[in-house]
C-alpha positions in Angstrom: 14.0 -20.9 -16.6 17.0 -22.8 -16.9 18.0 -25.5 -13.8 18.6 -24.4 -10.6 22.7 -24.4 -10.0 22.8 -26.9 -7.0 26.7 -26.7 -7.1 27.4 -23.2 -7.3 24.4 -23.1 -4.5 26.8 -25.5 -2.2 29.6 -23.4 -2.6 28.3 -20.5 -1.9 26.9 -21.9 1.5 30.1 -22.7 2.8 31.0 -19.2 2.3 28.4 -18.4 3.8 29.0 -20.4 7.2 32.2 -18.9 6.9 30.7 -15.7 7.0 28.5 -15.9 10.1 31.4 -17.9 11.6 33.9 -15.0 11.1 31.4 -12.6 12.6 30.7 -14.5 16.1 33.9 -14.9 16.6 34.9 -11.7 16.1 32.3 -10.5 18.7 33.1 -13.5 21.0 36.9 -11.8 21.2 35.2 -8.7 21.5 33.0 -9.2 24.1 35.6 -11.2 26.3 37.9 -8.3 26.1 34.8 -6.5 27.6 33.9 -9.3 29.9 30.2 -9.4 28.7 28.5 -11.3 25.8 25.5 -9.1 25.6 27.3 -8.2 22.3 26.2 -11.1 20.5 23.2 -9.5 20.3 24.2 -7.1 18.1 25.9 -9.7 15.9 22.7 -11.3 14.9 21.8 -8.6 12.2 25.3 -7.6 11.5 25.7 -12.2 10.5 22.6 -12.3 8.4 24.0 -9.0 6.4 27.6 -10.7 6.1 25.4 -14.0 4.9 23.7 -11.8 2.4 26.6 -10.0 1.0 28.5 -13.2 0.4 25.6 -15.2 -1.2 25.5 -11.9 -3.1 28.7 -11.9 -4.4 28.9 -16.2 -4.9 26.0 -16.0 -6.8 27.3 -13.6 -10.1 26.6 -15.1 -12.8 23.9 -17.8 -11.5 21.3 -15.8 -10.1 19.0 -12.6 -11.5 20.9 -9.7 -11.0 17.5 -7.7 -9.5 16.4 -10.6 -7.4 19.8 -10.8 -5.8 20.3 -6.7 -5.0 16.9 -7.3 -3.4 17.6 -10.1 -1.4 20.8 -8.7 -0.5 19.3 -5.0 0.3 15.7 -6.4 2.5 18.4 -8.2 4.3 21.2 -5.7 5.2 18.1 -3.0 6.2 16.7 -5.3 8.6 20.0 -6.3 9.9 21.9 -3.5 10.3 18.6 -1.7 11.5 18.3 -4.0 14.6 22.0 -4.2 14.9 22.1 -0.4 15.5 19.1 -0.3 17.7 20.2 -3.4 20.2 23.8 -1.5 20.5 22.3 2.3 21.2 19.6 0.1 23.2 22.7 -1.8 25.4 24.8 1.4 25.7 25.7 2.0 29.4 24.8 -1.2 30.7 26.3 -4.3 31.9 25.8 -7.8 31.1 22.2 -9.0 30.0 20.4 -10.5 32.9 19.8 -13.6 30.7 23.3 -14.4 29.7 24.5 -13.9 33.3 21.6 -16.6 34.0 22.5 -19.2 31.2 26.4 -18.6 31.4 25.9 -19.3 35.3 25.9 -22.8 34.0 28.9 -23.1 32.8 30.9 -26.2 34.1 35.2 -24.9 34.0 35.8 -22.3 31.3 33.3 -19.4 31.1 34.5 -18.1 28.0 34.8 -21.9 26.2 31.0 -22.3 27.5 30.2 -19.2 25.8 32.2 -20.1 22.9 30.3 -23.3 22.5 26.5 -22.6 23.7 26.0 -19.4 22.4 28.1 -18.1 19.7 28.5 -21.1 17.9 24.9 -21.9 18.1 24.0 -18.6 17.1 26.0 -18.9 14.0 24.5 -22.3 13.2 21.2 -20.7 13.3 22.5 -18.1 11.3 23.1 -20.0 8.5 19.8 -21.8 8.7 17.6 -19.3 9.0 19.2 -17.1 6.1 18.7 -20.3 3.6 16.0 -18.3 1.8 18.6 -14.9 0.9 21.2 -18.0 -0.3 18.7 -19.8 -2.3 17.0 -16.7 -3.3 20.2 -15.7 -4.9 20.8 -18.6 -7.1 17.3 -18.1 -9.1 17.6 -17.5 -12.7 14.6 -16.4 -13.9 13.3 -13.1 -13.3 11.5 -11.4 -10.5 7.7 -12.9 -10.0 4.1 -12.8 -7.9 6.2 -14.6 -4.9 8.7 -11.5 -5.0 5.8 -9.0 -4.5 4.4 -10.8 -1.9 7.2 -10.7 0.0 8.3 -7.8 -0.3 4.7 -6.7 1.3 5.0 -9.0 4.0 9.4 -7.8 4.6 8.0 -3.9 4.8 4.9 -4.7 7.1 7.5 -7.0 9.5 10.2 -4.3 9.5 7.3 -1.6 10.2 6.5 -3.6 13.3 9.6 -3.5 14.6 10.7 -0.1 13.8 7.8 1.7 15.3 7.5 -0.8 17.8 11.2 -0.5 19.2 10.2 3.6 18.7 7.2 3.6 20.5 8.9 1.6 23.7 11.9 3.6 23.4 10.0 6.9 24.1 7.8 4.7 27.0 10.4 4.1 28.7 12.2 7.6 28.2 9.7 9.0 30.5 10.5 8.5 33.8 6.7 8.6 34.7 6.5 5.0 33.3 9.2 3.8 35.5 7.8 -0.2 36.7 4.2 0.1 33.8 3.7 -2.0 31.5 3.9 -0.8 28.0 0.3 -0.9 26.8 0.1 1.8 23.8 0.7 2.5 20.3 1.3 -1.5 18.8 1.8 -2.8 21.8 -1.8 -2.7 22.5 -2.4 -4.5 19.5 0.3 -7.6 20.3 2.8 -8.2 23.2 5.5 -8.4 20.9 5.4 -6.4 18.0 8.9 -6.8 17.4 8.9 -10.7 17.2 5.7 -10.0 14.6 7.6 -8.0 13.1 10.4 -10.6 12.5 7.7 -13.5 11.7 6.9 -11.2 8.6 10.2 -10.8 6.9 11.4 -13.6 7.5 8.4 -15.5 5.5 8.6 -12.6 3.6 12.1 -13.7 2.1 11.1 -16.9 2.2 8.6 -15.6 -0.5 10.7 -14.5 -2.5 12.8 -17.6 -2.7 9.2 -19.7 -3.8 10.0 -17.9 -7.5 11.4 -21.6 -8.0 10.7 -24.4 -6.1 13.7 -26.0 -5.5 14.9 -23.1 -3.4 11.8 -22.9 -2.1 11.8 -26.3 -0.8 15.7 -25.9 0.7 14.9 -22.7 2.8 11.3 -23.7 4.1 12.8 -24.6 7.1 14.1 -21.1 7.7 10.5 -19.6 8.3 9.4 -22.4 10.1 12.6 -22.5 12.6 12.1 -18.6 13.5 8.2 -18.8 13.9 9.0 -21.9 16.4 12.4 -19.5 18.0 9.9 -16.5 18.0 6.6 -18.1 19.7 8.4 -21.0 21.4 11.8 -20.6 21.9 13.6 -17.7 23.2 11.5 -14.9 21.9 8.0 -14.1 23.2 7.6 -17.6 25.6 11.1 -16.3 27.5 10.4 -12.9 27.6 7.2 -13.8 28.6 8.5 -16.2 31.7 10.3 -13.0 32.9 7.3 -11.0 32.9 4.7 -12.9 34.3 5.6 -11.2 38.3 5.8 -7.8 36.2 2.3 -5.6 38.4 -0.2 -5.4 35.7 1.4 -7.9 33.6 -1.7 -10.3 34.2 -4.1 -7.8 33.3 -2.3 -6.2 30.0 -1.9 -10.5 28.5 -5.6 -10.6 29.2 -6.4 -8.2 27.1 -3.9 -8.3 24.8 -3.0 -10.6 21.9 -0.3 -12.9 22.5 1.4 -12.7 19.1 -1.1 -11.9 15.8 -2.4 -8.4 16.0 -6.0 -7.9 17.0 -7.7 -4.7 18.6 -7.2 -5.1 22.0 -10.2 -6.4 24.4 -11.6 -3.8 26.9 -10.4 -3.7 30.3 -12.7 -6.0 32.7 -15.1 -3.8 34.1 -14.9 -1.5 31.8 -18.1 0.5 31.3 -19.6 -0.6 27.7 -20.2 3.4 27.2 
């Protein structure tokens, strides 16, 4: 394997921050137009796709034509997949609760505030946490073990979230459910199969970027940084704050794993027949 291309790899990055730039401010016109930012949601996946097709393109010539198609492909199906499923999920309904919350803050200018704390932050984390599609993308050498393995671990997190995001969907279709807790399917397995499911491909990319080190040891920060936004930050801990006056929410985390799936534990008092 010849030498990883460091320069070509620069390059490409800043197209890359160009990229997710263009896209949150695209939705940031959108969404004031609309006068809610609940669209930046949907510009998450739609970023990481537009990060992917340009480290796609920057990379001819540099990279392994298979390793960056797959890169570029595992990328765009998990973006544009949650993309489409926040927006149908959003349709109808006004501003999320917790931008409404955090842009409450907002000292003068709403929109600059917005501008600044959210979809220029986003973007940032964007860039970072796509490092592993980039780098990916600049390997030479062909397709190896690494690849496999992530591949396995980028269907099992986009599994998750697909069925996951189905299986709550249909929950709360049903206008029985109206104020449960979702307790069935994978969501008796883990309170947030979704998040799971996005801890898996994103080391799963990560995986395939260890087929040389050096671009493994660019992008490790990527996994790292989305286990800590998932488990910490403002994925299952935030969700979780919300929650915690939810009735039945109490009993449901007791017997139900936090994060890793596990069968879940019977319900206290449960008879052992």
């Amino acid at each position: 394997m010849s030498g990883f291309p460091w320069a070509a790899f620069g390059t490409g990055a800043a197209v890359a921050a160009g990229a997710a730039l263009a896209v949150m401010l695209a939705t940031f016109v959108f969404a004031v137009s609309r006068g809610r930012h609940r669209y930046v949601d949907v510009a998450w996946g739609v970023a990481f796709t537009a990060v992917a097709a340009s480290a796609y393109g920057m990379s001819a010539g540099y990279g392994d034509p298979a390793r960056r198609g797959l890169v570029l492909g595992l990328t765009a199906v998990w973006g544009l997949r949650l993309a489409v499923h926040i927006a149908r999920r959003g349709r109808g309904h006004g501003e999320d609760p917790r931008y409404e919350a955090y842009l409450a803050k907002a000292r003068g200018s709403r929109a600059a505030y917005a501008l600044r704390a959210v979809y220029l932050l986003q973007g940032a984390l964007v860039l970072i946490v796509s490092l592993p599609v980039q780098a990916a993308s600049y390997i030479p050498g062909p397709l190896g073990p690494a690849a496999a393995v992530g591949v396995l671990l980028w269907v099992t997190g986009v599994l998750f979230e697909a069925v996951g995001d189905h299986q709550l969907a249909r929950f709360k279709a049903d206008p029985r459910n109206r104020g449960r807790i979702m307790d069935r399917g994978l969501w008796s397995w883990t309170r947030h199969p979704n998040y799971f499911g996005d801890f898996c491909v994103w080391w799963g990319l990560f995986a395939v970027a260890c087929d040389a080190w050096q671009a493994a040891a660019v992008s490790v920060v990527s996994p790292l940084a989305m286990s800590y936004l998932l488990t910490r930050g403002s994925g299952k801990a935030l969700l979780e704050r919300h929650m915690a006056d939810r009735p039945g929410w109490a009993d449901y985390a007791s017997r139900t794993s936090g994060f890793l799936p596990r069968p879940p534990r019977k319900r206290a008092g449960a008879s052992p027949g």
